[in-house]
TORBA-306596 format. One record per residue: y, x, z of N, C-alpha, C in turn; residue in one letter. Coordinates in nm, 3 decimals, padded with zeros to 5 digits, always signed. Atoms other than C-alpha are relative to their C-alpha. Layout:
<atoms>
((Y; X; Z); (Y; X; Z); (Y; X; Z); "A")
...
</atoms>
This chain:
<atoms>
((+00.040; -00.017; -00.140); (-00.504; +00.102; +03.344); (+00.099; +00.090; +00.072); "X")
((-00.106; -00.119; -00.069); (-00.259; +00.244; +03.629); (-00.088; +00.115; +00.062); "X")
((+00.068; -00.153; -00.044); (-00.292; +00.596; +03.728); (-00.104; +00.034; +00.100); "X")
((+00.098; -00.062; -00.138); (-00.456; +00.590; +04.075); (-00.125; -00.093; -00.038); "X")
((+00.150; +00.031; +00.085); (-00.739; +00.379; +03.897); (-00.035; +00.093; -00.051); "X")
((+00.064; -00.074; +00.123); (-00.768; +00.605; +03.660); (-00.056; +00.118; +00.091); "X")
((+00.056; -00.075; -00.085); (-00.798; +00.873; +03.919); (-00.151; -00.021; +00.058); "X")
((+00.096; +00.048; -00.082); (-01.052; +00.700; +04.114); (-00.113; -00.071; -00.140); "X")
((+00.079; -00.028; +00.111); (-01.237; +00.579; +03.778); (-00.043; +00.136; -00.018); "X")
((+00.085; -00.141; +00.053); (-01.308; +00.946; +03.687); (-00.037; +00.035; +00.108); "X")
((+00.039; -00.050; -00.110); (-01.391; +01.028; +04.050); (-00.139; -00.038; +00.012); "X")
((+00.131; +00.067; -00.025); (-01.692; +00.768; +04.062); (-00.071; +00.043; -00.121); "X")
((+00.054; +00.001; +00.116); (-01.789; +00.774; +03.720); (-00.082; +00.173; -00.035); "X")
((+00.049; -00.147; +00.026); (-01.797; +01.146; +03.692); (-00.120; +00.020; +00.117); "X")
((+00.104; -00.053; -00.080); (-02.011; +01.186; +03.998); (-00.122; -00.116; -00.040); "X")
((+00.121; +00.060; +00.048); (-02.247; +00.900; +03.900); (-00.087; +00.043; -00.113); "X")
((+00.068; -00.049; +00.109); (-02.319; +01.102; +03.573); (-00.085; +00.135; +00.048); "X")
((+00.052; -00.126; -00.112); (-02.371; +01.430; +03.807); (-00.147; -00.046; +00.070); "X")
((+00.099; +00.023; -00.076); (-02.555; +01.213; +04.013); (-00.204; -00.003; -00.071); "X")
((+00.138; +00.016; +00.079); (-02.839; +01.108; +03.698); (-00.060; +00.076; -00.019); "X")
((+00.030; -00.107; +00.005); (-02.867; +01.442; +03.626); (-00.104; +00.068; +00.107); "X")
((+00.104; -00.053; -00.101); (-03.065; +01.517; +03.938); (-00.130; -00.114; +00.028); "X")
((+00.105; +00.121; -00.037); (-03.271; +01.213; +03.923); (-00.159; +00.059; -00.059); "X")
((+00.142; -00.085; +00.004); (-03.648; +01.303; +03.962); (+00.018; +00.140; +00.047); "X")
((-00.007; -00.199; -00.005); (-03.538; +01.651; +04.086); (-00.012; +00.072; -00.094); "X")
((+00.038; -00.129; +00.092); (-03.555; +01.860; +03.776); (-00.002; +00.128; +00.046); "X")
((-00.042; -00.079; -00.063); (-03.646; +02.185; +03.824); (+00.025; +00.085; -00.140); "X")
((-00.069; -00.085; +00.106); (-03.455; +02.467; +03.628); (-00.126; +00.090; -00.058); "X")
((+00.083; -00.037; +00.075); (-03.666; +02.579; +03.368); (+00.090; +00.054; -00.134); "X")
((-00.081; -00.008; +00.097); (-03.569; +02.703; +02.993); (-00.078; -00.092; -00.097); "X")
((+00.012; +00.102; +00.101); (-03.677; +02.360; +02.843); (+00.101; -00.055; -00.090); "X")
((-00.085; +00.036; +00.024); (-03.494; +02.194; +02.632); (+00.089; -00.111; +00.062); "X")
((+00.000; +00.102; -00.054); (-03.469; +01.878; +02.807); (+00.093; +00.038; +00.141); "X")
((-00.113; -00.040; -00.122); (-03.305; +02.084; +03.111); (+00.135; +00.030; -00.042); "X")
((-00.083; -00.049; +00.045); (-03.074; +02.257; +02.887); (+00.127; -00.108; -00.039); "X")
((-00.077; +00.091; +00.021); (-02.954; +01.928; +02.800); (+00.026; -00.036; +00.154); "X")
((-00.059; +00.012; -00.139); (-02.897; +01.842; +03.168); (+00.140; +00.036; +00.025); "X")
((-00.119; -00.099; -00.032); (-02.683; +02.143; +03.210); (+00.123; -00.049; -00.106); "X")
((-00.120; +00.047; +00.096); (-02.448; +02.032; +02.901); (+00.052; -00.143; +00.019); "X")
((-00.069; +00.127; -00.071); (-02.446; +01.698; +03.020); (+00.095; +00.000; +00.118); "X")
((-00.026; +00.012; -00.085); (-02.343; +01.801; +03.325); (+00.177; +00.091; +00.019); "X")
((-00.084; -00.066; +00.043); (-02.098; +02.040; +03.205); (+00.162; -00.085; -00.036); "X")
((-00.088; +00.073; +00.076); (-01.925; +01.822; +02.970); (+00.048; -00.124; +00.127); "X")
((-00.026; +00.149; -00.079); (-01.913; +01.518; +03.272); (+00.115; +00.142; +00.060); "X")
((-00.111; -00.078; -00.063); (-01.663; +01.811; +03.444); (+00.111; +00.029; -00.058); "X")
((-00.181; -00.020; +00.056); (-01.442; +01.910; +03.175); (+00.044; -00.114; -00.069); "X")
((-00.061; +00.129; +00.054); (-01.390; +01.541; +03.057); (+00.090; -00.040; +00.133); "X")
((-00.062; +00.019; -00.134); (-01.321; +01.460; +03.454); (+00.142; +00.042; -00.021); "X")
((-00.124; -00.148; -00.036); (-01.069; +01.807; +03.471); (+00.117; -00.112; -00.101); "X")
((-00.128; +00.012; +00.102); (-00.883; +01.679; +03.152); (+00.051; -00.181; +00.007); "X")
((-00.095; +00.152; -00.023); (-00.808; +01.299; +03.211); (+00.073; +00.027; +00.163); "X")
((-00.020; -00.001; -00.109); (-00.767; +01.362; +03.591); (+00.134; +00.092; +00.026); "X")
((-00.068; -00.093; -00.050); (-00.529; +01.663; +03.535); (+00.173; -00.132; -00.111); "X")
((-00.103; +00.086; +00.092); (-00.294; +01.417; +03.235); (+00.045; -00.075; +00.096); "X")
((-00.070; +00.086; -00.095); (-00.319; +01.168; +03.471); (+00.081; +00.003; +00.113); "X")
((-00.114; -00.057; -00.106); (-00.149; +01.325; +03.752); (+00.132; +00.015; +00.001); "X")
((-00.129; -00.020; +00.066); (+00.139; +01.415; +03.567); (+00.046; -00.154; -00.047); "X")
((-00.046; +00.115; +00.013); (+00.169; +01.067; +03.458); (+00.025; -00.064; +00.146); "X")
((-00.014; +00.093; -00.084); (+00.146; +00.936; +03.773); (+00.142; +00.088; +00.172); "X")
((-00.169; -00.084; -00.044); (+00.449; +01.197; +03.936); (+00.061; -00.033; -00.048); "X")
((-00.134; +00.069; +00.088); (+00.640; +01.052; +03.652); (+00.050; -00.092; +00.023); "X")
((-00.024; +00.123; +00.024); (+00.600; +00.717; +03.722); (-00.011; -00.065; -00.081); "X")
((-00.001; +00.043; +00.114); (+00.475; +00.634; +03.439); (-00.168; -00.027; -00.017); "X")
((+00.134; -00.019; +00.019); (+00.121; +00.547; +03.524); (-00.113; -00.119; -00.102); "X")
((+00.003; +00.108; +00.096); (+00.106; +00.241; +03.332); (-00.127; +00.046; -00.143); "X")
((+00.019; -00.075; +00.125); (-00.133; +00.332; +02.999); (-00.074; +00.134; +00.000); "X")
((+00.030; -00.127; -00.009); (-00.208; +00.680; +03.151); (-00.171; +00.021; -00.103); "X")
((+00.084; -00.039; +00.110); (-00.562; +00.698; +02.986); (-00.025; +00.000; -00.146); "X")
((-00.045; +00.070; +00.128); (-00.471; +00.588; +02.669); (+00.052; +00.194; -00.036); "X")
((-00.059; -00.130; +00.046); (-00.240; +00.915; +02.687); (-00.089; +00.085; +00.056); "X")
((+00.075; -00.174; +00.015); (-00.486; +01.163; +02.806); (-00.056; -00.009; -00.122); "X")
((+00.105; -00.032; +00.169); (-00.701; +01.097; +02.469); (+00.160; +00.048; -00.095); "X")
((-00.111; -00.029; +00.093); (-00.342; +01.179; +02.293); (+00.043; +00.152; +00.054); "X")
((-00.080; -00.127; -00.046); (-00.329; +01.531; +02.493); (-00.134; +00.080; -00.016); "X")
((+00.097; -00.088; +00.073); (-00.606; +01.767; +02.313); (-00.012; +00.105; +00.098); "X")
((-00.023; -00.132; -00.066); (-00.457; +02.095; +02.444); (-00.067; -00.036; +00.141); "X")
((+00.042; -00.009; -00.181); (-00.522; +01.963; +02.824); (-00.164; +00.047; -00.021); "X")
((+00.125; -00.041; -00.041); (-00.906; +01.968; +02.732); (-00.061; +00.133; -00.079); "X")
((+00.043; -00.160; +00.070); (-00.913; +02.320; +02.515); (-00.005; +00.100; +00.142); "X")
((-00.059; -00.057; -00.124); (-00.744; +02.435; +02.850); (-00.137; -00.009; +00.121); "X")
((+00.100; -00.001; -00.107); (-01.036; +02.296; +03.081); (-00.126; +00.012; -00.047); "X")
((+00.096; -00.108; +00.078); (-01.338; +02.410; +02.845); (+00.034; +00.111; +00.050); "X")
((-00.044; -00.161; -00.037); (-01.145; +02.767; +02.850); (-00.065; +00.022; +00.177); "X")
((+00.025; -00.030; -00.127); (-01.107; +02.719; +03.253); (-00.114; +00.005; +00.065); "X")
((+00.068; +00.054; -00.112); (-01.398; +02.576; +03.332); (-00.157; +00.126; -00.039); "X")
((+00.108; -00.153; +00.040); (-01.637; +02.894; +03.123); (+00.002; +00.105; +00.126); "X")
((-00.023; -00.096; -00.084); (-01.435; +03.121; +03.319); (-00.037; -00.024; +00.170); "X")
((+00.033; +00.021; -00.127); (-01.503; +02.973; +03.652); (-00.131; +00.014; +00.038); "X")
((+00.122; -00.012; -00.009); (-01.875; +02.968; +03.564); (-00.075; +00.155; -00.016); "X")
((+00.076; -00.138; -00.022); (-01.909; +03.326; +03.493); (+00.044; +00.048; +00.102); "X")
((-00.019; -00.088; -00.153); (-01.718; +03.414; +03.808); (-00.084; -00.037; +00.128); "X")
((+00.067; +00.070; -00.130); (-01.941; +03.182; +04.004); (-00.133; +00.123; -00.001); "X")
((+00.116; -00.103; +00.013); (-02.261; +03.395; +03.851); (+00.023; +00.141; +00.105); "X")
((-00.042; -00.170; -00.044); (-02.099; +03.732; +04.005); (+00.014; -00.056; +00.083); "X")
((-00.008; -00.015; -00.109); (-02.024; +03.556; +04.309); (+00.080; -00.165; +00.053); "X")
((-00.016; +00.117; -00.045); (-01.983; +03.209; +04.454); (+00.114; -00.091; +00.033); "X")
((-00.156; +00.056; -00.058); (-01.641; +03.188; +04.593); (+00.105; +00.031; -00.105); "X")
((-00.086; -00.032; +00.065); (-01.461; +03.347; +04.317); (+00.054; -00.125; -00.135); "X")
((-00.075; +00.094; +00.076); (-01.424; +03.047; +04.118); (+00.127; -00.061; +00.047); "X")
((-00.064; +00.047; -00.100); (-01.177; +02.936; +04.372); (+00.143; +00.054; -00.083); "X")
((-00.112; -00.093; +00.072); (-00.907; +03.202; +04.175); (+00.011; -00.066; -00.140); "X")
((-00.037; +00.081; +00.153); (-00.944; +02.992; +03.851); (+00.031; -00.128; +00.006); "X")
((-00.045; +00.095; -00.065); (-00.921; +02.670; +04.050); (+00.154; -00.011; +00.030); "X")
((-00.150; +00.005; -00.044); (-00.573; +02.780; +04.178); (+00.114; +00.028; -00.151); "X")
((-00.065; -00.020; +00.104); (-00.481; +02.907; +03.840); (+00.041; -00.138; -00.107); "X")
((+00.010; +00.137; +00.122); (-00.589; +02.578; +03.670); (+00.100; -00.082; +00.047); "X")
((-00.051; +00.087; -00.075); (-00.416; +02.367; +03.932); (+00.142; +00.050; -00.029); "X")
((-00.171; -00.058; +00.080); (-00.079; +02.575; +03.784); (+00.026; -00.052; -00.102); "X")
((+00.000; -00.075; +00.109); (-00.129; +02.589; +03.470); (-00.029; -00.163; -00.051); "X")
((+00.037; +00.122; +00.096); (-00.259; +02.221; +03.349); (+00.105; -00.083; +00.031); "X")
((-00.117; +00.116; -00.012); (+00.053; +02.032; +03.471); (+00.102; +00.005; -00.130); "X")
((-00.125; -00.012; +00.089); (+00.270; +02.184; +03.243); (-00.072; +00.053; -00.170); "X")
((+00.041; +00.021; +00.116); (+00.012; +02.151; +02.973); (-00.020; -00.116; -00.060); "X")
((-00.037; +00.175; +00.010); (-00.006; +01.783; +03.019); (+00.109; -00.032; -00.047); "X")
((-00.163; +00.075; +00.021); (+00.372; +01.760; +02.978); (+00.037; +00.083; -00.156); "X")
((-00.045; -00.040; +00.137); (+00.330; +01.938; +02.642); (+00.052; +00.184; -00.030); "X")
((-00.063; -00.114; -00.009); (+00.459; +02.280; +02.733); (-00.059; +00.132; -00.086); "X")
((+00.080; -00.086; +00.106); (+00.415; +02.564; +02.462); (-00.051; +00.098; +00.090); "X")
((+00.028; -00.129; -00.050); (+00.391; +02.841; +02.727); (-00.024; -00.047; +00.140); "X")
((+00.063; +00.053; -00.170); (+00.160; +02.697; +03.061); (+00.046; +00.090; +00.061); "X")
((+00.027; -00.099; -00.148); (+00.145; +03.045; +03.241); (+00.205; +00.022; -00.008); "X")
((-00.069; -00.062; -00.071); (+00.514; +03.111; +03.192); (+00.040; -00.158; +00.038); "X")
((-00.035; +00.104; -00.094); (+00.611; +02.706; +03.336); (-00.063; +00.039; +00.116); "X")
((+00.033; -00.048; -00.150); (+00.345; +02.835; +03.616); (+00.143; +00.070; +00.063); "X")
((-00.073; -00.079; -00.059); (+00.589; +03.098; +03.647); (+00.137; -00.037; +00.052); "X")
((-00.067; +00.086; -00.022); (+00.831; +02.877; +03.694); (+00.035; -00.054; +00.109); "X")
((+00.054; +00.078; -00.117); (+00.702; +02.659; +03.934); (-00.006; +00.090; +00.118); "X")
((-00.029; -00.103; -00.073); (+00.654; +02.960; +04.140); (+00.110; +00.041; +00.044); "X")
((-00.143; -00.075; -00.060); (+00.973; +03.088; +04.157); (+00.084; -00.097; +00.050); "X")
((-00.107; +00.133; -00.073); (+01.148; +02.732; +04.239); (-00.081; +00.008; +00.122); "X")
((+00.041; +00.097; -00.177); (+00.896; +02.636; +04.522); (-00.094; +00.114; +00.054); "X")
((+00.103; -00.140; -00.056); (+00.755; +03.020; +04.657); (-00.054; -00.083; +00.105); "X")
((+00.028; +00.053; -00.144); (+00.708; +02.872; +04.991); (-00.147; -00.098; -00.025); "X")
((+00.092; +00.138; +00.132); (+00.540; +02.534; +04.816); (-00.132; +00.037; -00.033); "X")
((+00.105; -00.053; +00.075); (+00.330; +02.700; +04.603); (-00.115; +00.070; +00.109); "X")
((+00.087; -00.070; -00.084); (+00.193; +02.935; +04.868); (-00.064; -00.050; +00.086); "X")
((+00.036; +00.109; -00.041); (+00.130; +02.627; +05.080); (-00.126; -00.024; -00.066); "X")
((+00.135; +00.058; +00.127); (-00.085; +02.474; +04.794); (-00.108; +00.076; -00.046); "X")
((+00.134; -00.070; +00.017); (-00.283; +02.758; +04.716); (-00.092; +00.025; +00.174); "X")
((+00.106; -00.024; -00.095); (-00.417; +02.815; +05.079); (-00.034; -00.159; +00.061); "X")
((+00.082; +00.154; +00.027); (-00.479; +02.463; +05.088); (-00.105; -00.068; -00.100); "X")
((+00.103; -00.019; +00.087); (-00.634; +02.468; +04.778); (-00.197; +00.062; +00.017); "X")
((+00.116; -00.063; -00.015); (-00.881; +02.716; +04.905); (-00.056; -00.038; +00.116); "X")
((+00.069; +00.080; -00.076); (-00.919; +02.553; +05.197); (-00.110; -00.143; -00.012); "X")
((+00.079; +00.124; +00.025); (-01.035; +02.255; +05.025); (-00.079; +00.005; -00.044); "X")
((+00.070; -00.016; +00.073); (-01.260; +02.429; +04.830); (-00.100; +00.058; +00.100); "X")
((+00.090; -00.091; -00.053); (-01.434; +02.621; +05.097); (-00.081; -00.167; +00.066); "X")
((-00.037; +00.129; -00.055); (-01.406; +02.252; +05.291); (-00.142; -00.059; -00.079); "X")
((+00.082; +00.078; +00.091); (-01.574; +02.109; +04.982); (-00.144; -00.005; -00.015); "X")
((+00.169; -00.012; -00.016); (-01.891; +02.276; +04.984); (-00.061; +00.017; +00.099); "X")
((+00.058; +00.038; -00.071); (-01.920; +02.273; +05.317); (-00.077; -00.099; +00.062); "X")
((+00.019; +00.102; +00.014); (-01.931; +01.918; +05.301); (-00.071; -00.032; -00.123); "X")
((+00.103; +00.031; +00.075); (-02.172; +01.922; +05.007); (-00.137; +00.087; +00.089); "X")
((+00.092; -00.028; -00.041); (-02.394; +02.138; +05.217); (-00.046; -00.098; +00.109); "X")
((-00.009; +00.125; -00.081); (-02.351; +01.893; +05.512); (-00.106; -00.086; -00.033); "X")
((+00.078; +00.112; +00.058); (-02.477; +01.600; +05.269); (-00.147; +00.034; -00.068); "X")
((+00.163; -00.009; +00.050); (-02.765; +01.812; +05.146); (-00.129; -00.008; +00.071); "X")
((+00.123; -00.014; -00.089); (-02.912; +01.856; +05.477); (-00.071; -00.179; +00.053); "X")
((+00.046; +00.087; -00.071); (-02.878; +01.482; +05.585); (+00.038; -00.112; -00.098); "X")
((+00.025; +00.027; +00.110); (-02.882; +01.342; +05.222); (-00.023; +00.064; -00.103); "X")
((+00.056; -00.082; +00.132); (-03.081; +01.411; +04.933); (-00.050; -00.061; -00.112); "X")
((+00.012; +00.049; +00.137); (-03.129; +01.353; +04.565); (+00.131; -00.051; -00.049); "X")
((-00.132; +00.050; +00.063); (-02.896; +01.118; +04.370); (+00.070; -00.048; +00.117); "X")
((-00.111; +00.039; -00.067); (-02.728; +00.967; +04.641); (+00.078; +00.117; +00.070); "X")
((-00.075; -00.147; -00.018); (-02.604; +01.367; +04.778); (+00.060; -00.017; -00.080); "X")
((-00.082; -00.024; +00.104); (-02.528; +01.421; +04.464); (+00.168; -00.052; -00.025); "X")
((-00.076; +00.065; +00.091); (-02.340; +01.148; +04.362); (+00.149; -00.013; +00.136); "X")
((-00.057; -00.051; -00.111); (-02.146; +01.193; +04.730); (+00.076; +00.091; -00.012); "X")
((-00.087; -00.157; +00.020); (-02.065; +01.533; +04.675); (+00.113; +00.010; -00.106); "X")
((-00.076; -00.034; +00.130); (-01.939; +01.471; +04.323); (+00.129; -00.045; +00.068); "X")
((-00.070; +00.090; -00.009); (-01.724; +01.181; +04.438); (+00.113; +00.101; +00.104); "X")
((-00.094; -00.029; -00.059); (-01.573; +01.410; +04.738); (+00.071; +00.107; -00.080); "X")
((-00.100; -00.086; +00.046); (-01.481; +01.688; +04.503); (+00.067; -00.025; -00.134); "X")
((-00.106; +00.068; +00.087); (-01.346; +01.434; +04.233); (+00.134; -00.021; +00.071); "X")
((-00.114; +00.008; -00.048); (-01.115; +01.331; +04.528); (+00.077; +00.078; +00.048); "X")
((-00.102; -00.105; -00.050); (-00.984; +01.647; +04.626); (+00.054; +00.051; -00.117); "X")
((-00.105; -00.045; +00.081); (-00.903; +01.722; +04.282); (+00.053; -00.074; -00.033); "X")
((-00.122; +00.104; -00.016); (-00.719; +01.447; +04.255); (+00.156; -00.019; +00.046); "X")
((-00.101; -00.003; -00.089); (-00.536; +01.489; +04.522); (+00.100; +00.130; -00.010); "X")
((-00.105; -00.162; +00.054); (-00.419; +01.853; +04.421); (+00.031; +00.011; -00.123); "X")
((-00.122; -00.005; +00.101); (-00.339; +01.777; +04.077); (+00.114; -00.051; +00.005); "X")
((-00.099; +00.024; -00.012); (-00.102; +01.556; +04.207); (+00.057; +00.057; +00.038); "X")
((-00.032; -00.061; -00.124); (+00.011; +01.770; +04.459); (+00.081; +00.118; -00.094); "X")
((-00.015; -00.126; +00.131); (+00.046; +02.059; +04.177); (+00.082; -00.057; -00.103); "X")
((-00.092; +00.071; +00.125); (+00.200; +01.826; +03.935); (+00.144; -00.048; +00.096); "X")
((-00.091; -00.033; -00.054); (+00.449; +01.790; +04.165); (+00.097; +00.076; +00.039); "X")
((-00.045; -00.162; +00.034); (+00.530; +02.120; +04.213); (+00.078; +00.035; -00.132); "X")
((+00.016; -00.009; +00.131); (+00.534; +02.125; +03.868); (+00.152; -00.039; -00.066); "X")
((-00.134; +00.087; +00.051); (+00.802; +01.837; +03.772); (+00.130; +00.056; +00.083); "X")
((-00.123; -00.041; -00.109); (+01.021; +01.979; +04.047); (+00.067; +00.105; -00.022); "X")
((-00.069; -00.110; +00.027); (+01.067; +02.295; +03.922); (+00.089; -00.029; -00.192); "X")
((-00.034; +00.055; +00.139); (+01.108; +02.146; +03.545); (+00.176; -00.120; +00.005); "X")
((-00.142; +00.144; -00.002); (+01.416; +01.873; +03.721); (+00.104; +00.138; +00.011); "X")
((-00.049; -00.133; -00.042); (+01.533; +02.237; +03.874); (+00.098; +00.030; -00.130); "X")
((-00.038; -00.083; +00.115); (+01.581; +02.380; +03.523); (+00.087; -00.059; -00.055); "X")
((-00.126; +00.088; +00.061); (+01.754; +02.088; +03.364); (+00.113; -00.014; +00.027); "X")
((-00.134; -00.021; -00.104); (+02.000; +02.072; +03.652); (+00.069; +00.114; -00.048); "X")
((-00.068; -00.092; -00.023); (+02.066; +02.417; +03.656); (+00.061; +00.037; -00.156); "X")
((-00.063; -00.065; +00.068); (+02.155; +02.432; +03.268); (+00.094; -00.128; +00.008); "X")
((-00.101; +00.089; -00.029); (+02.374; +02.103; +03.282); (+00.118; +00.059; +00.074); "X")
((-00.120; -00.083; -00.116); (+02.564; +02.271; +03.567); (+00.061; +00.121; -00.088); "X")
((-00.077; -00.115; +00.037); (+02.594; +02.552; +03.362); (+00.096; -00.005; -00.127); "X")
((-00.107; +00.004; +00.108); (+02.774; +02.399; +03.062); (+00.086; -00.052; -00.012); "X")
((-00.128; +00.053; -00.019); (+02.980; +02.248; +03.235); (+00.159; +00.101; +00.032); "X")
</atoms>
């Protein structure tokens, strides 16, 4: 399957699983039956994160041909969005917006885990230093999209409700991360063509 399927596959799919999850309204209790909810609902995010973030990078390459095939061949990407996606949940507990800071981190940090890289944060660092400007761009866009995002899930709560909100909401913030892993994986490859260049040049 080519890439921007694959994108748009995990966009629907993931929010239709989001969406079941609310069917009948459950209300939060410490049943078991909820508890499973929450892990369902969990796991439908960091499966999303980790094909959606592979695929990006495949599909900057040009190479989108196959792309799901190769996210199941890239492990690390989903140790990486487990890890991220804990940390985003205890910062949400302390405070709502602060997941937004692990969002921008992830959106660094998984491109150049997709492409295999032993050391993500220092390729972030990387990426940074080729495209300052770029980068700084992308993160207040980032957070724009995120503030954006739930405004537009609050939006759909007032003047839709149940599974079809849901499955709405999921779908718009499948497509915005979509759209910024590419965006990030871009970033990404650009600073990685950067490097190659600049040692070529230099042995010459």
């Amino acid at each position: 399957m080519r890439g921007v399927g694959v994108l748009a596959l995990m966009a629907v799919v993931s929010a239709l699983v989001q969406a079941l999850t609310v069917l009948g309204d459950p209300v939060p209790t410490s049943s078991v039956g909820f508890a499973a909810l929450v892990l369902v609902s969990a796991a439908a995010v960091v499966l999303a994160m980790w094909i959606t973030a592979s695929t990006a990078l495949d599909v900057v390459d040009g190479n989108a041909r196959g792309a799901l095939s190769r996210a199941w061949r890239r492990p690390r990407v989903l140790m990486w969005c487990v890890a991220l996606t804990g940390v985003a949940v205890a910062l949400a507990i302390l405070f709502p917006l602060l997941p937004v800071i692990v969002i921008v981190v992830a959106l660094l940090i998984l491109p150049g885990v997709a492409d295999g890289h032993r050391h993500p944060f220092r390729a972030a660092s990387a990426t940074v230093r080729q495209s300052p400007g770029r980068c700084a761009v992308a993160a207040v866009v980032t957070i724009l999209a995120f503030i954006l995002a739930w405004v537009v899930a609050l939006v759909l709560g007032f003047l839709v409700t149940g599974v079809v909100a849901a499955f709405l909401t999921w779908v718009w913030f499948g497509a915005n991360a979509a759209v910024l892993l590419v965006y990030w994986s871009r970033l990404y490859r650009r600073a990685v063509r950067y490097e190659v260049e600049s040692d070529v040049a230099e042995r010459r």
